[in-house]
C-alpha positions as CSV (number, residue, x, y, z in Angstrom):
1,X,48.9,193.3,-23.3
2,X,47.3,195.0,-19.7
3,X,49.5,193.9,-16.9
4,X,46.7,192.2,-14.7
5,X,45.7,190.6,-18.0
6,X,49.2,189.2,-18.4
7,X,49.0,187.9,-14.9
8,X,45.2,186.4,-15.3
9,X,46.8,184.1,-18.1
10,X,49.5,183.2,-16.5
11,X,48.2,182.1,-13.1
12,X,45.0,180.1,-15.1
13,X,47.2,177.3,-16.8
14,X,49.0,176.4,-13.4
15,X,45.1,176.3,-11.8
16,X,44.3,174.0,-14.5
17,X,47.1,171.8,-13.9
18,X,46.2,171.5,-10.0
19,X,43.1,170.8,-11.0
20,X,44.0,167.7,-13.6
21,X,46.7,166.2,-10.5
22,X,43.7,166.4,-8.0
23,X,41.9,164.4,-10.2
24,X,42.1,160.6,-10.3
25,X,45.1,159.2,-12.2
26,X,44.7,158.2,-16.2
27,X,46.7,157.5,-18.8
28,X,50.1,158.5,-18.1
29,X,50.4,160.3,-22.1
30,X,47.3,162.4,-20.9
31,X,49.6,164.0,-18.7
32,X,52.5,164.3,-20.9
33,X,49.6,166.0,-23.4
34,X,48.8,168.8,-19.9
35,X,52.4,169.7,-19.3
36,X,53.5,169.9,-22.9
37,X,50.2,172.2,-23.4
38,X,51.2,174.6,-20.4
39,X,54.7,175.0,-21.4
40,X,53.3,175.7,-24.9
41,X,50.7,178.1,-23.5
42,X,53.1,179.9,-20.9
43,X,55.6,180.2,-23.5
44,X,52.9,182.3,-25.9
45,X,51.9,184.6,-23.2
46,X,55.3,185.5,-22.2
47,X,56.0,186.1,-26.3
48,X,52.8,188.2,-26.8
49,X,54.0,190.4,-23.0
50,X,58.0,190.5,-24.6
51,X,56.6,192.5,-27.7
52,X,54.0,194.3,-26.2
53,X,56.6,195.9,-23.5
54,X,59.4,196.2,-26.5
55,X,61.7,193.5,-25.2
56,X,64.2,191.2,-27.6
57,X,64.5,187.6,-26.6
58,X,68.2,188.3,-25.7
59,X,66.7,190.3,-23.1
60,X,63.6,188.3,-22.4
61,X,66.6,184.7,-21.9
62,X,68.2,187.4,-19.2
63,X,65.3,188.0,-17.3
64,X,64.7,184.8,-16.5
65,X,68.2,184.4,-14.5
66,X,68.4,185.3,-11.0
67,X,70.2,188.3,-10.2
68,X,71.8,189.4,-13.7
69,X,68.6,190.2,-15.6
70,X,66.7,192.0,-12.5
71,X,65.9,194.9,-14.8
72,X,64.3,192.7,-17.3
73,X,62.5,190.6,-15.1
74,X,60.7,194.0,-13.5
75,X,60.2,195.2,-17.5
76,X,58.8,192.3,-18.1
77,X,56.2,191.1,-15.4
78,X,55.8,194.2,-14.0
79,X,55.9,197.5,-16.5
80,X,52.5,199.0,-17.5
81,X,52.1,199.4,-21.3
């Protein structure tokens, strides 16, 4: 997956969800429906970017911690396949 293409899908779910909350308030399990669907989404995108860069989910787990997994977190989000 292109990098800017990685970052186009991951930006457009959380402008969809600003979206929803500037909207006027509905069913409250509408909502659960939104977040559970960006998490879902968010999590694909960052699956389909771990094995396009070559990355196992040991590493992937690391890269999401501060400090300890700087390597990975730069592989990640920002290496050009």
């Amino acid at each position: 997956m292109h990098r800017y293409l990685f970052w186009a899908l991951m930006i457009l779910p959380w402008l969809v969800l600003a979206l929803y909350l500037a909207r006027p308030k509905d069913d409250p399990r509408v909502t659960a429906f939104v977040l559970v669907s960006l998490v879902i989404h968010l999590g694909i995108i960052i699956n389909i970017r771990r094995k396009s860069v070559g990355m196992t989910v040991a590493e992937t787990f690391k890269a999401f911690v501060p400090f300890w997994g700087r390597k990975e977190y730069k592989r990640l989000y920002f290496h050009e396949v």
